[in-house]
C-alpha positions as CSV (number, residue, x, y, z in Angstrom):
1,X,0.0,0.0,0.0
2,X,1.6,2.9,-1.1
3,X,-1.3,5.6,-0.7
4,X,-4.5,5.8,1.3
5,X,-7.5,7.8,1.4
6,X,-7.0,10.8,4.0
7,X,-10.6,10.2,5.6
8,X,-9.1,6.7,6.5
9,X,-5.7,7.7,7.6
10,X,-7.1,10.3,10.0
11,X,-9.0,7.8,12.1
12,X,-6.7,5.4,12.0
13,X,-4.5,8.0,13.3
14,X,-7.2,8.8,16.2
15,X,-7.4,12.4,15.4
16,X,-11.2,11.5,14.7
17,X,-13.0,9.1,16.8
18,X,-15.3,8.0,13.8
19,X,-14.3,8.0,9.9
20,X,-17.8,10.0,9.3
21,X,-15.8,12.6,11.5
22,X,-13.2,12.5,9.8
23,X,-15.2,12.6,6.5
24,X,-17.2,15.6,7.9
25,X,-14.2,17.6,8.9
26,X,-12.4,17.3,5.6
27,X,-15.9,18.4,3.9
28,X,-15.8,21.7,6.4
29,X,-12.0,22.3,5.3
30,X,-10.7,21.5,8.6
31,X,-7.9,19.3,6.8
32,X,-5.1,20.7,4.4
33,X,-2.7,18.3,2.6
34,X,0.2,20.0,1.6
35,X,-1.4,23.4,1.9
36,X,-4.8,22.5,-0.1
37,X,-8.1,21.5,1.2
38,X,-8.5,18.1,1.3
39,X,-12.0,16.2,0.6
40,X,-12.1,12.7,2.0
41,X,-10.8,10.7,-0.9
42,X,-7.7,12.3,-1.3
43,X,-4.5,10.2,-1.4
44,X,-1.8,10.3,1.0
45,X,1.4,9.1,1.1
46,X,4.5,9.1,3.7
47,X,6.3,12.3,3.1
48,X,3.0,14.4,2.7
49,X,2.1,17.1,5.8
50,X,-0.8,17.8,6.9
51,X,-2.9,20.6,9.1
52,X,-6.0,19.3,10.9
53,X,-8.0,21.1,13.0
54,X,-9.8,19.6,15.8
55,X,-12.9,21.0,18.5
56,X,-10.3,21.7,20.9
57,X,-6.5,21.7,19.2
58,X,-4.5,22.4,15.6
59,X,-2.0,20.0,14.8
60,X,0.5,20.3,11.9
61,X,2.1,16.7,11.1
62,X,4.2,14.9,8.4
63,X,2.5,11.5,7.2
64,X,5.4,8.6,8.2
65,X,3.7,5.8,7.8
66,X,0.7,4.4,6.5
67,X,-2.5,2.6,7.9
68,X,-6.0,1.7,6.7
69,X,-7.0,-0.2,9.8
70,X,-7.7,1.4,13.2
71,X,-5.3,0.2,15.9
72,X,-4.3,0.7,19.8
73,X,-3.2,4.7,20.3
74,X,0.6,3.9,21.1
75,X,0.6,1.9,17.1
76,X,-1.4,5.5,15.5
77,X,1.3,7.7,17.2
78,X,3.8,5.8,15.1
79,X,2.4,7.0,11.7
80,X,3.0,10.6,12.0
81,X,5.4,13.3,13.3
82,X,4.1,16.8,15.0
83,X,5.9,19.6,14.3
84,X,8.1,21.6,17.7
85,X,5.7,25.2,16.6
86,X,2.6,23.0,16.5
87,X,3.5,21.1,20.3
88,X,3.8,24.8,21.6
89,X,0.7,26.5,20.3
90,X,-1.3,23.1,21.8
91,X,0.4,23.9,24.5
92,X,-0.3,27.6,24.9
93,X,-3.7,26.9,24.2
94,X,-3.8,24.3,27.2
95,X,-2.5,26.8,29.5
96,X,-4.7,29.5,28.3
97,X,-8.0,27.0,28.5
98,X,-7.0,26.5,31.9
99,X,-6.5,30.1,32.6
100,X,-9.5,31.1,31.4
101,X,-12.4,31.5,33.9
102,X,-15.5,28.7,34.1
103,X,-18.5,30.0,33.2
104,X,-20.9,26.7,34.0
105,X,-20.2,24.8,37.6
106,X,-21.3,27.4,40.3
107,X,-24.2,26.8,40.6
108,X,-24.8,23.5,42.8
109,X,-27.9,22.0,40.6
110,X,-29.6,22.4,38.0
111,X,-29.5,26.8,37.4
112,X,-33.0,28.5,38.1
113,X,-34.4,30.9,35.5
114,X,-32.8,33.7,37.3
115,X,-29.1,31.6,37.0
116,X,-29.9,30.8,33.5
117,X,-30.7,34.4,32.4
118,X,-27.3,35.1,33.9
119,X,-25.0,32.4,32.2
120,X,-26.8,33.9,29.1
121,X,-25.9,37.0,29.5
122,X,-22.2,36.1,29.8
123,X,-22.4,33.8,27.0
124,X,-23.3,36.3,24.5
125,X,-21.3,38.8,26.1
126,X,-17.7,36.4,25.7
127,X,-19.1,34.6,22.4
């Protein structure tokens, strides 16, 4: 096997827990190969980098290996590299996540109406 279809590599991978997901997020242009958007069926091969973006992270990563089949998570972090700028910004990001102040979890319970109103307020005001 000397190329596989991105949707496939990326869950094998585990950067997607489902290869829908990782279908979907190639159809939202959340996946570049080699600096163009990819669509599910492109082909990859070793050599080939990639930038995926996640929910929660960005990762930028050369393609070392191969693999159509989903295995144990120590076997998918053999199959690609991460670049030393792309560790640091997940890591900034970490630190500024945690950083960052909770908006849900004061209240012990379910919110009331008057709670609610509140966290909506916030909401819209950060978002």
């Amino acid at each position: 096997m000397d190329r596989v279809r991105i949707d496939k590599w990326i869950w094998a991978a585990r950067f997607f827990k489902t290869r829908a997901l990782a279908a979907r997020a190639c159809d939202l242009g959340r996946i570049q190969s080699n600096g163009i958007d990819a669509k599910p069926a492109r082909l990859v091969q070793p050599g080939d980098r990639l930038n995926l973006r996640t929910d929660s992270n960005e990762y930028e990563i050369e393609i070392l290996a191969l693999s159509e089949m989903r295995g144990p998570a120590a076997a998918a972090q053999t199959l690609y590299r991460e670049t030393e700028l792309s560790i640091e910004r997940r890591r900034l990001a970490a630190e500024e996540r945690k950083a960052a102040p909770r908006i849900d979890g004061d209240y012990p319970g379910r919110p009331s109406k008057r709670d609610r109103r509140e966290l909506d307020r916030i909401r819209r005001r950060d978002g």
